[in-house]
C-alpha positions in Angstrom: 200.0 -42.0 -29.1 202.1 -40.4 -31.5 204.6 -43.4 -32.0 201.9 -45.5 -32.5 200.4 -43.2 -35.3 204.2 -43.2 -36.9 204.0 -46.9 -36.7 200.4 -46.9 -38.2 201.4 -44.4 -41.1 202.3 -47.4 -43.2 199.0 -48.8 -43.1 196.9 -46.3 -43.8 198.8 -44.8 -46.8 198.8 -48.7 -48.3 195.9 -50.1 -46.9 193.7 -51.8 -49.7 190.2 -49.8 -50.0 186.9 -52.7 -51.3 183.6 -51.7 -51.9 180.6 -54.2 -53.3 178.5 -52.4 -55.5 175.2 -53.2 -56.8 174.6 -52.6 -60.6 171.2 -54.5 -61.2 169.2 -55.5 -58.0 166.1 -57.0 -60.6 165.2 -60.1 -62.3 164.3 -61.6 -65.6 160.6 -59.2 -65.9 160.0 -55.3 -67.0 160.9 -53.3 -64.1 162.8 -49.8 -63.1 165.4 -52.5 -61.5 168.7 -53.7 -64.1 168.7 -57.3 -64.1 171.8 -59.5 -61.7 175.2 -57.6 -62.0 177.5 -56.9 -59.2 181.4 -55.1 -59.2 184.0 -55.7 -56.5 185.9 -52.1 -56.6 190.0 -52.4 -55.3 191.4 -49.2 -54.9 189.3 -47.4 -56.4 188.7 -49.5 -59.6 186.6 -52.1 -60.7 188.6 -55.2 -60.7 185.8 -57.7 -60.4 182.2 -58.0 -62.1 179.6 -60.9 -61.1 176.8 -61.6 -64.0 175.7 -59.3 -66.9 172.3 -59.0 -66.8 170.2 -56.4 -68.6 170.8 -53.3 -68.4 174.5 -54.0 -66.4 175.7 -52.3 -69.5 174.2 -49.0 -68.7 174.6 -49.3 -65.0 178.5 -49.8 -65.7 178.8 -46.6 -67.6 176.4 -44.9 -64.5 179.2 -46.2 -61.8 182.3 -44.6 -63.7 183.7 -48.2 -64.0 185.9 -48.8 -66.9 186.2 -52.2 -68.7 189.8 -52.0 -69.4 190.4 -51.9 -64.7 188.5 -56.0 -65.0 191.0 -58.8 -64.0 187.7 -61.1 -64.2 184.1 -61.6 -64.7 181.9 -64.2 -63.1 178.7 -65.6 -64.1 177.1 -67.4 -62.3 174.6 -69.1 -64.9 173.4 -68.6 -67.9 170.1 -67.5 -67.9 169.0 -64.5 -70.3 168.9 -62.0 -66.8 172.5 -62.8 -65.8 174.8 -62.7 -68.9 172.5 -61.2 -71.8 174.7 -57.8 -71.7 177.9 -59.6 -72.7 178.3 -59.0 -75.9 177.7 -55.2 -75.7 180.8 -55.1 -73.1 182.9 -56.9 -75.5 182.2 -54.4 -78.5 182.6 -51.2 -76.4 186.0 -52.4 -74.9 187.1 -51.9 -78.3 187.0 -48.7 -78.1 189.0 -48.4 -75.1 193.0 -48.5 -73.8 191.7 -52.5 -72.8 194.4 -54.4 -73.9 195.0 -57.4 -71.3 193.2 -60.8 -71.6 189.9 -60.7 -69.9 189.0 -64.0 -68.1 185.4 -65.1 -68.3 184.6 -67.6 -65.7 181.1 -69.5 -66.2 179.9 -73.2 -65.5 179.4 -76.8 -67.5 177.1 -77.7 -69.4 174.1 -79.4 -68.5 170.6 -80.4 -71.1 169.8 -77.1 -73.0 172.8 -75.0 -71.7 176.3 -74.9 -73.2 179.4 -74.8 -71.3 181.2 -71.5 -70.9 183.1 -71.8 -74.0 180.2 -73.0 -76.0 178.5 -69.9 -75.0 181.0 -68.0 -75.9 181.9 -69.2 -79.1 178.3 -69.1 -80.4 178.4 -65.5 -79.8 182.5 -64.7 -81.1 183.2 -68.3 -82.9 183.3 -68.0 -87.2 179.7 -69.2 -87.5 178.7 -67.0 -84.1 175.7 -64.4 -84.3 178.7 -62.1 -84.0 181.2 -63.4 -86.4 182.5 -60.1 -87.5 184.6 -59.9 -83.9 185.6 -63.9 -84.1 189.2 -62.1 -83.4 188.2 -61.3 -79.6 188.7 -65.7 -79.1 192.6 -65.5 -80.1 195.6 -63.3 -79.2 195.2 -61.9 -82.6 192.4 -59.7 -81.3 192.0 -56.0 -82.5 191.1 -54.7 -78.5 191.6 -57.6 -76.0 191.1 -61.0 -76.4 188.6 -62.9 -74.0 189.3 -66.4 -72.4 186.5 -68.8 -71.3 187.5 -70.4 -67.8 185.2 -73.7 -67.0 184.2 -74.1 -63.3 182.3 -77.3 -62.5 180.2 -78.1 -60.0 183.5 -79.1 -57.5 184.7 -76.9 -55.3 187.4 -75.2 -57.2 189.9 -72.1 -56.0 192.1 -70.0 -58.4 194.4 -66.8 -57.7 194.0 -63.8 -59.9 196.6 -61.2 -59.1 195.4 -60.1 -55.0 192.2 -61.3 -55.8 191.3 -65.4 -54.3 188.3 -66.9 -56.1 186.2 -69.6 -55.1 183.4 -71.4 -56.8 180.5 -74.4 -55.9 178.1 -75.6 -57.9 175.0 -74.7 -56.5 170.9 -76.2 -57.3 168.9 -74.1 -59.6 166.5 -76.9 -61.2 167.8 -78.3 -64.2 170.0 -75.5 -65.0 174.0 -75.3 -64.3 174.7 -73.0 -61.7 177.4 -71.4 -59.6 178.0 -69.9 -56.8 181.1 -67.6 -55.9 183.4 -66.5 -52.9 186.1 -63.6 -53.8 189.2 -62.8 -51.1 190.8 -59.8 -50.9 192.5 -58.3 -48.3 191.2 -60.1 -45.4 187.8 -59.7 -46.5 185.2 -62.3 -48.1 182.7 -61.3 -50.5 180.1 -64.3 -51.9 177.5 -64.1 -54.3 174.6 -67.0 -54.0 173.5 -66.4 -57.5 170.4 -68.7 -58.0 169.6 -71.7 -56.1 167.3 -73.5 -53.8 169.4 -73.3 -51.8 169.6 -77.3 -51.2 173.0 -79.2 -50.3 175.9 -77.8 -47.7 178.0 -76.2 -50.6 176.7 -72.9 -50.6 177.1 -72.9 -46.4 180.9 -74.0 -46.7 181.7 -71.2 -50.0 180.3 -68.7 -47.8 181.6 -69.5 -44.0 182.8 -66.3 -42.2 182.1 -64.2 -44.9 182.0 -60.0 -44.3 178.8 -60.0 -46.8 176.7 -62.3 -48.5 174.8 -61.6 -51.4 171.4 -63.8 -51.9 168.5 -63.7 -54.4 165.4 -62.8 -52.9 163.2 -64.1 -55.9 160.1 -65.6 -54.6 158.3 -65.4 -51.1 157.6 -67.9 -48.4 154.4 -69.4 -50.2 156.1 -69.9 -53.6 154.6 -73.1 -55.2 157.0 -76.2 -55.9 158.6 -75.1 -59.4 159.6 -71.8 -57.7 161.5 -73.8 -55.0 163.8 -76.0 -57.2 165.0 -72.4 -58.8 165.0 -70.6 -55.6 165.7 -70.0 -52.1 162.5 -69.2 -49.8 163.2 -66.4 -46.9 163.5 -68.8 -44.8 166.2 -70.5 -46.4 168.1 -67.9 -46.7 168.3 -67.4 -43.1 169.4 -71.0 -42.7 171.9 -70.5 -44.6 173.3 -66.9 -43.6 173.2 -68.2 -40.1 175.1 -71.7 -41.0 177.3 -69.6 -42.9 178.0 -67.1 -40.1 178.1 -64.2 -42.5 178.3 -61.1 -41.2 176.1 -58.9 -43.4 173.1 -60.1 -45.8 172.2 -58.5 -49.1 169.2 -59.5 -50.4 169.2 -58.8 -54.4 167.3 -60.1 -57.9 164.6 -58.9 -56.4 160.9 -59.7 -58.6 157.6 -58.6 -58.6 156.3 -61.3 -56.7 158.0 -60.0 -53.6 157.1 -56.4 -53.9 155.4 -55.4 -50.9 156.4 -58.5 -48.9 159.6 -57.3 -48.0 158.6 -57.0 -43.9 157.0 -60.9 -44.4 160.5 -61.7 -45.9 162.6 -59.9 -43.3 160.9 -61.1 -40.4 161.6 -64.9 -41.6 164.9 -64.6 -42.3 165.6 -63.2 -38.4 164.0 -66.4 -37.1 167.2 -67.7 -37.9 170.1 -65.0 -39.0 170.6 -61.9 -36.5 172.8 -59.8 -38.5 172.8 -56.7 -40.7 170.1 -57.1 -43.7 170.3 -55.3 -46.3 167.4 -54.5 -49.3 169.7 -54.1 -52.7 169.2 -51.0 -54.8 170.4 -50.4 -58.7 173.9 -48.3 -58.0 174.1 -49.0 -54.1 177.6 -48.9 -52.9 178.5 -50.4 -49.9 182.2 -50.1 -48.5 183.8 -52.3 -46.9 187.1 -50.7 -46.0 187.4 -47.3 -45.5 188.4 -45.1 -48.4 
């Protein structure tokens, strides 16, 4: 026993700690809940944050993260509830140690929404809303400059430092959507965002994975319009049982589901047998031990 603690030593004083932490479990309506925002802590830090919803900005600040710890941030679309914080991250990492480029990974553009660098450029860009930091677009920033990264709706993989990203376009209606999968030491992390759920993408992104995050937006007996934008209960059990993933979060939770949460519950275990679990602002779930 005590050789094989000696031999073990190594791993446990280098192991890689991960934790998934919820910043906004809400949606796009007035509520006690932040709006879609998720961090992926390594070690200790926050090295990756998914969507910037509403009120991520305070929820950040609440979880002790620090801006200048990101190697990326993901969003998944660009509705109002899932990237409308943005700018207020940019202007307060100016007044940190940030100095490193800050990828910004976001999607295509499709009818009424701009690509990633579009939107980014119509907030930063010389004739932006926000002209007077058009620096934070070039190397020549004051902080840290930010770099747009286009993901389309292919299935496309990148490497970030430890950190293995993968992205799928997903349905959401008419708007361009993505969905993400994040690899890091052995484990698999992926984040639905918003869809209907329709197609085999989102099933392949999120084979295997150790947690899958889903938006619980609308109940069972949604009408049509609802559908195209989201996934029903039971569609998300399809899916996390296709997937095989081994946890279930259940986040961007709305009004409309309030008090239907047992309804919802019960129809995703006709189909997906595994740990569920009902997102909270600030919840942090490990996935390693620290």
């Amino acid at each position: 026993m005590k050789i094989l603690m000696i031999l073990l030593l190594p791993f446990y004083l280098y192991a890689t700690t991960i934790a998934l932490q919820i910043l906004g479990s809400g949606g796009p309506e007035f509520s006690m809940r932040a709006s879609s925002s998720y961090l992926i802590w390594v070690d200790g830090k926050a090295r990756v944050m998914v969507d910037m919803g509403g009120g991520s900005f305070l929820r950040f600040t609440q979880s002790k993260a620090e801006i200048k710890d990101l190697k990326v941030i993901a969003l998944t679309h660009l509705h109002i509830d899932h990237s409308a914080d943005l700018p207020l991250f940019m202007k307060a990492g100016f007044f940190t140690e940030r100095k490193e480029k800050l990828p910004i990974l976001g999607t295509s553009s499709k009818g009424d929404f701009p690509d990633i660098y579009t939107f980014l450029t119509r907030f930063f860009g010389a004739e932006g809303v926000y002209a007077y930091m058009q620096d934070i677009l070039t190397p020549k920033s004051e902080s840290f400059q930010i770099e747009g990264i286009l993901r389309d709706q292919k299935h496309r993989e990148m490497q970030l430092g430890v950190i293995k990203i993968g992205s799928v376009g997903v349905h959401h209606g008419p708007v361009p959507s993505l969905a993400y999968a994040f690899e890091i030491a052995g484990k698999k992390i992926v984040f639905t965002g918003d869809t209907s759920g329709d197609g085999h993408a989102l099933v392949e992104l999120a084979k295997g994975a150790d947690y899958l995050v889903a938006h619980h937006a609308i109940s069972q007996h949604a009408g049509k319009l609802a559908r195209q934008l989201h996934m029903t209960p039971a569609k998300i059990g399809q899916i996390a049982k296709a997937a095989g993933v081994k946890h279930l979060v259940l986040s961007h939770r709305m009004k409309r589901t309030y008090g239907k949460e047992n309804e919802s519950e019960a129809l995703i275990r006709a189909y997906y047998k595994g740990d569920i679990i009902w997102a909270e602002d600030m919840m942090k779930i490990q996935l390693t031990r620290e």
